[in-house]
VMD Tcl script that builds the backbone (N, CA, C; Angstrom):
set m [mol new atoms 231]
animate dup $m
set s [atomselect $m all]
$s set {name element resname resid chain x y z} {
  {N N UNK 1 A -3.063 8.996 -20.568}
  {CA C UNK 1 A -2.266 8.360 -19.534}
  {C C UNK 1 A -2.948 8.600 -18.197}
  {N N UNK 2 A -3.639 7.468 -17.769}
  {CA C UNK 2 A -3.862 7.677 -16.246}
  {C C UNK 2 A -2.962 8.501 -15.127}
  {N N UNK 3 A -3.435 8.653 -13.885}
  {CA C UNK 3 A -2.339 9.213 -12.608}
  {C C UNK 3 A -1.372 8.464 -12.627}
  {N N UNK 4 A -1.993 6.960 -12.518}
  {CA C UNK 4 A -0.546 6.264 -11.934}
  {C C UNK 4 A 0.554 5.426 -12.381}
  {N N UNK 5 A 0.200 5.819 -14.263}
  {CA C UNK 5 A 1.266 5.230 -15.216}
  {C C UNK 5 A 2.346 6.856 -15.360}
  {N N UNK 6 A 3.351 6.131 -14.251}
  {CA C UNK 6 A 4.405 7.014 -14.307}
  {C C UNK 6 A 5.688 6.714 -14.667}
  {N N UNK 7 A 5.868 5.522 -15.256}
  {CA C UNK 7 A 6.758 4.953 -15.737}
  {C C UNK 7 A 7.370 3.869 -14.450}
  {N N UNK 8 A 6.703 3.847 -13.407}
  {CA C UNK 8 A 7.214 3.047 -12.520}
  {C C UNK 8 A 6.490 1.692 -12.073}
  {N N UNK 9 A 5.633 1.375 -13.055}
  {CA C UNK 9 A 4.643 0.022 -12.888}
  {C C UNK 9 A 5.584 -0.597 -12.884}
  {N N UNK 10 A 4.794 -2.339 -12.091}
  {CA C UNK 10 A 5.566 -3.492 -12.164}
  {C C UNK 10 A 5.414 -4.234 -13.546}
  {N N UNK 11 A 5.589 -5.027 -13.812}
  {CA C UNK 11 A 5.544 -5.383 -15.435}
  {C C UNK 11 A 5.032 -7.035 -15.421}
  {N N UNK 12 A 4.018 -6.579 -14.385}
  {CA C UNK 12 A 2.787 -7.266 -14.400}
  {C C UNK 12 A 1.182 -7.036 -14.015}
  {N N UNK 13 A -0.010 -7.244 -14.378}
  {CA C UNK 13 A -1.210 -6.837 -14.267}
  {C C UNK 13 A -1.762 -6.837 -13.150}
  {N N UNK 14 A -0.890 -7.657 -12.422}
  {CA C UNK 14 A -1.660 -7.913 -10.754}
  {C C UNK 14 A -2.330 -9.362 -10.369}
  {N N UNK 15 A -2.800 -9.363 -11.573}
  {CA C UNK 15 A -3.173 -10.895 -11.455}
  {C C UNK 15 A -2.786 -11.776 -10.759}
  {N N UNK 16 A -1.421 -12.048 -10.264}
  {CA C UNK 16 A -0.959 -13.141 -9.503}
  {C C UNK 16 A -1.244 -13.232 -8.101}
  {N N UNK 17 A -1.795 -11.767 -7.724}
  {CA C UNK 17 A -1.934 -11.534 -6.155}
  {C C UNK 17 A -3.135 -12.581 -5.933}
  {N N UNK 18 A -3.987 -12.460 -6.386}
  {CA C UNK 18 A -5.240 -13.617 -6.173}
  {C C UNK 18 A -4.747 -15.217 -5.871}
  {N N UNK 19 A -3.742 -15.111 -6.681}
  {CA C UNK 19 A -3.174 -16.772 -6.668}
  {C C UNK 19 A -2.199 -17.062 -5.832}
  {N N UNK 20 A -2.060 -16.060 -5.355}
  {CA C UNK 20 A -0.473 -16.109 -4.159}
  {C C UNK 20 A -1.448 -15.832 -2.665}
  {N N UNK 21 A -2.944 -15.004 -2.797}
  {CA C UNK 21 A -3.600 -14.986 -1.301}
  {C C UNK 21 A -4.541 -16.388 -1.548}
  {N N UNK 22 A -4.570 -16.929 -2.072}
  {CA C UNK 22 A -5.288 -18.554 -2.064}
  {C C UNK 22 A -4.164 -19.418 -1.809}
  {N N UNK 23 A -2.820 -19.078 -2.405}
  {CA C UNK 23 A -1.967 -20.219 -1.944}
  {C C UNK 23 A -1.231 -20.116 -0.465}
  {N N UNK 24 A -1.659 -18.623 0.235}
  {CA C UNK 24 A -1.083 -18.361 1.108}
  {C C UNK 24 A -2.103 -18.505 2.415}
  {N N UNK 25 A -3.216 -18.745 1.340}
  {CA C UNK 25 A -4.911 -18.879 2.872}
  {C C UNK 25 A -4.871 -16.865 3.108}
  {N N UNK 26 A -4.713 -16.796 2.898}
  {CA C UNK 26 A -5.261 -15.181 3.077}
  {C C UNK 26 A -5.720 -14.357 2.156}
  {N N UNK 27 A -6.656 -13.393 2.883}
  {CA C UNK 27 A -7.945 -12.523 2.084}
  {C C UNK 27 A -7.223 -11.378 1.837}
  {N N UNK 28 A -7.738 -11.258 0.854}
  {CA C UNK 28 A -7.146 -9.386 0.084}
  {C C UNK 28 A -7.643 -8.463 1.167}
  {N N UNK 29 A -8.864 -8.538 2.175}
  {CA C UNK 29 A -8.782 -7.567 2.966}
  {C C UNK 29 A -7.870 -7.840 3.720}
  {N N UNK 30 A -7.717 -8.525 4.684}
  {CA C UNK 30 A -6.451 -9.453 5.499}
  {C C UNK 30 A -4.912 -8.653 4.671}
  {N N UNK 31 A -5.017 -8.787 3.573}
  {CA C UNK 31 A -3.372 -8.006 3.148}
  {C C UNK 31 A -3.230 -7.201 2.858}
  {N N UNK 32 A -4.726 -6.521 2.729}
  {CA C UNK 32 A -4.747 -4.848 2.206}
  {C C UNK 32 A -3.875 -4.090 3.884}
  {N N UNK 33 A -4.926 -4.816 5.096}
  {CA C UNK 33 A -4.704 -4.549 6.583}
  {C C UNK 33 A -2.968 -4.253 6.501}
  {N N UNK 34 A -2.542 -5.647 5.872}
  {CA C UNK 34 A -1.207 -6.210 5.869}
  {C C UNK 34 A -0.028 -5.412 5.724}
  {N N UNK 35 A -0.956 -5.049 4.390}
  {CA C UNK 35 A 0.376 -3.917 3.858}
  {C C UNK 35 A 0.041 -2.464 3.538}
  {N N UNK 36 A -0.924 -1.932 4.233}
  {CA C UNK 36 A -1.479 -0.575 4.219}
  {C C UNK 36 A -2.170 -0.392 2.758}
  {N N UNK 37 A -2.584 -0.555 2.271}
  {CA C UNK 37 A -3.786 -0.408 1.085}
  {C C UNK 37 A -5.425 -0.440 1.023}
  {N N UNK 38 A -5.872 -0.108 0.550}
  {CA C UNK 38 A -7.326 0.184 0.790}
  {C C UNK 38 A -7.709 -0.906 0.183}
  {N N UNK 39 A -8.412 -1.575 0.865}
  {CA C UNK 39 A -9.211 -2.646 0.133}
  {C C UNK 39 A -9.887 -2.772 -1.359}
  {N N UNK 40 A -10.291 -1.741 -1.582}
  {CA C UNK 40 A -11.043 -1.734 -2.700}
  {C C UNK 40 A -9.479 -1.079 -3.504}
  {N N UNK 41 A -8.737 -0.348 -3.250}
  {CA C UNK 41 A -7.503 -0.398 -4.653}
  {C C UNK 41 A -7.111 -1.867 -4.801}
  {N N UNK 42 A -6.506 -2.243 -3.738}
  {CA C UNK 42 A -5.824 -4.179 -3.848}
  {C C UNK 42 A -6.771 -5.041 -4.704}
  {N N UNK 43 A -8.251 -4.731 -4.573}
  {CA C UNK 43 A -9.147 -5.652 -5.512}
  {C C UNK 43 A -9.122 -5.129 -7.165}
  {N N UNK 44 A -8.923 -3.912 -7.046}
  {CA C UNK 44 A -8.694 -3.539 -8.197}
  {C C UNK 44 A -7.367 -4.138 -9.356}
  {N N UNK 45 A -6.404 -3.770 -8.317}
  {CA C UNK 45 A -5.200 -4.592 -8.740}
  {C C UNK 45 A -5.369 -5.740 -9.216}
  {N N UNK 46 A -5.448 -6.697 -8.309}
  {CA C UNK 46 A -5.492 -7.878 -8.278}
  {C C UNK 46 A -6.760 -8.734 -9.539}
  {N N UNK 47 A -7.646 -7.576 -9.443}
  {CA C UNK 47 A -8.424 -7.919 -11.052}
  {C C UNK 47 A -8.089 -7.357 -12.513}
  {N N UNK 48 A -6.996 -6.709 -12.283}
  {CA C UNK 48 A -6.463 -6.255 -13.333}
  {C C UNK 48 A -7.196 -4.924 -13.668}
  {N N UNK 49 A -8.078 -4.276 -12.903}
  {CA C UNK 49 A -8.291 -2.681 -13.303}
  {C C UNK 49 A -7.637 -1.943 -12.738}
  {N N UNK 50 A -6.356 -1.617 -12.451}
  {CA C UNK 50 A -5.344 -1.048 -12.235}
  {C C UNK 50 A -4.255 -1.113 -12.168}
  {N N UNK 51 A -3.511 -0.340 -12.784}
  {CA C UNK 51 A -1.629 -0.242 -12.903}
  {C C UNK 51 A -1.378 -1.192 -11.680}
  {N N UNK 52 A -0.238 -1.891 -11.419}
  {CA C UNK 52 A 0.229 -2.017 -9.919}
  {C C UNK 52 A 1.846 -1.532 -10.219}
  {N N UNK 53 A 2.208 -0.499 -9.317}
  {CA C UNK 53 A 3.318 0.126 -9.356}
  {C C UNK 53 A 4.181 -0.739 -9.034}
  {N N UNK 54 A 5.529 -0.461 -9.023}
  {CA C UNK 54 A 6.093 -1.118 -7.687}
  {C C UNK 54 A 6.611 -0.740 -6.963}
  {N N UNK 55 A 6.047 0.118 -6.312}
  {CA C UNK 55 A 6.286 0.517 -4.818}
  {C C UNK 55 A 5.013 -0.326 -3.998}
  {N N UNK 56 A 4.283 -0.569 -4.936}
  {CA C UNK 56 A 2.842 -1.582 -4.166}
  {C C UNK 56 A 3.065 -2.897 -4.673}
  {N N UNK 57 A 3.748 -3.105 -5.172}
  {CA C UNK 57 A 4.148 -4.748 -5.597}
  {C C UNK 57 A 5.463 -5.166 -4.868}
  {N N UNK 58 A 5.933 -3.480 -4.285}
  {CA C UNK 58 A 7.069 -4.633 -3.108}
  {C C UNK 58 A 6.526 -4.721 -1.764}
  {N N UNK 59 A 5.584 -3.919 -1.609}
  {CA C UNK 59 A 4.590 -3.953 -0.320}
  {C C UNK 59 A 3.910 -5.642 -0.275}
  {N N UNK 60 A 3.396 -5.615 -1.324}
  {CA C UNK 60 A 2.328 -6.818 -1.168}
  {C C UNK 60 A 3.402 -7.715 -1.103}
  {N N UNK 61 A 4.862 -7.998 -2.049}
  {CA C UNK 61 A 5.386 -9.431 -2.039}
  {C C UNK 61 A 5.890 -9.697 -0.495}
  {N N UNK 62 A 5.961 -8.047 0.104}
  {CA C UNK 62 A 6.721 -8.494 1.682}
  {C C UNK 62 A 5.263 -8.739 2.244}
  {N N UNK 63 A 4.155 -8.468 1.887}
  {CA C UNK 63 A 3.068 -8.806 2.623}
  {C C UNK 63 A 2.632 -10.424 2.488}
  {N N UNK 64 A 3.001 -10.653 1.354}
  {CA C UNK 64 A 2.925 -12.311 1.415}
  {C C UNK 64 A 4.099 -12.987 1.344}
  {N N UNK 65 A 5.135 -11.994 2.137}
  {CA C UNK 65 A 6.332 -13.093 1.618}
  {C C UNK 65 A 7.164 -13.779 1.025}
  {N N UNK 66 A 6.933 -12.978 0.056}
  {CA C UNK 66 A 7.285 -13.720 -1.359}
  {C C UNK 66 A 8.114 -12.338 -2.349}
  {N N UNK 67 A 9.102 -13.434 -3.191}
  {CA C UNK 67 A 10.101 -12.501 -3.712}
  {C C UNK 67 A 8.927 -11.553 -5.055}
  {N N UNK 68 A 9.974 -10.220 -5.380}
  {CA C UNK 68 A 8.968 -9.577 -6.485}
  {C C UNK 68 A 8.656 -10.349 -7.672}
  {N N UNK 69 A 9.925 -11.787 -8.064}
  {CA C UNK 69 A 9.757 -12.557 -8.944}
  {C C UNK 69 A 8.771 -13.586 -9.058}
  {N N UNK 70 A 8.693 -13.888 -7.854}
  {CA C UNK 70 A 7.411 -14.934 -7.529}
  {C C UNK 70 A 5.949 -14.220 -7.722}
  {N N UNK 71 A 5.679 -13.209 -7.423}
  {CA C UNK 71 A 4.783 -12.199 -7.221}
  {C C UNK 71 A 4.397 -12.065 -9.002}
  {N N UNK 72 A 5.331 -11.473 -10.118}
  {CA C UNK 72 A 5.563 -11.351 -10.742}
  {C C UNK 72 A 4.856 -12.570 -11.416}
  {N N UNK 73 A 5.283 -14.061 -11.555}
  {CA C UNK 73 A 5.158 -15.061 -12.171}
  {C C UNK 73 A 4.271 -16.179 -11.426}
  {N N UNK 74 A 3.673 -15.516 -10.433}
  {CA C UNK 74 A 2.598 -16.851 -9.518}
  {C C UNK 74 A 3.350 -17.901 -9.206}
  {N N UNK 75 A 2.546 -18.449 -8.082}
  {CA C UNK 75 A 2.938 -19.960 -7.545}
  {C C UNK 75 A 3.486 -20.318 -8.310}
  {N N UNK 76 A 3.904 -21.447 -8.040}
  {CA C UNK 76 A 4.255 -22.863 -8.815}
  {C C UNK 76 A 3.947 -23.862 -8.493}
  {N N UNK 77 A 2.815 -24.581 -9.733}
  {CA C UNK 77 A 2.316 -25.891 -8.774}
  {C C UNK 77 A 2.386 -27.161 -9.754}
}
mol reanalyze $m
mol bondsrecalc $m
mol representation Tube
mol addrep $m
């Protein structure tokens, strides 16, 4: 068990963050700034080599605005 599988992940891979900062025009550094995260963890996330908790998946959805469900399940197009 890694550090940061503490039973409090979001119950998604991260993946959607990529598709929510293209649909939103903004850069993962731009939302790392956004929502206090280190650039290189958010890329991690967002490529799927790391847990995303959610205490960092309610950061990022208020960083883009968007509910944890949307975040959760990507755009809709």
């Amino acid at each position: 068990m890694n550090e940061e599988s503490n039973g409090n992940e979001f119950p998604d891979d991260g993946s959607t963050v990529l598709a929510w900062c293209r649909q939103k025009d903004i850069s993962l550094r731009e939302l790392s700034k956004k929502v206090g995260l280190e650039p290189s963890s958010l890329s991690l996330i967002a490529h799927g080599r790391r847990p995303l908790s959610l205490e960092n998946a309610t950061k990022i959805a208020e960083g883009l605005e968007i509910s944890l469900d949307d975040l959760r399940y990507g755009p809709r197009n």
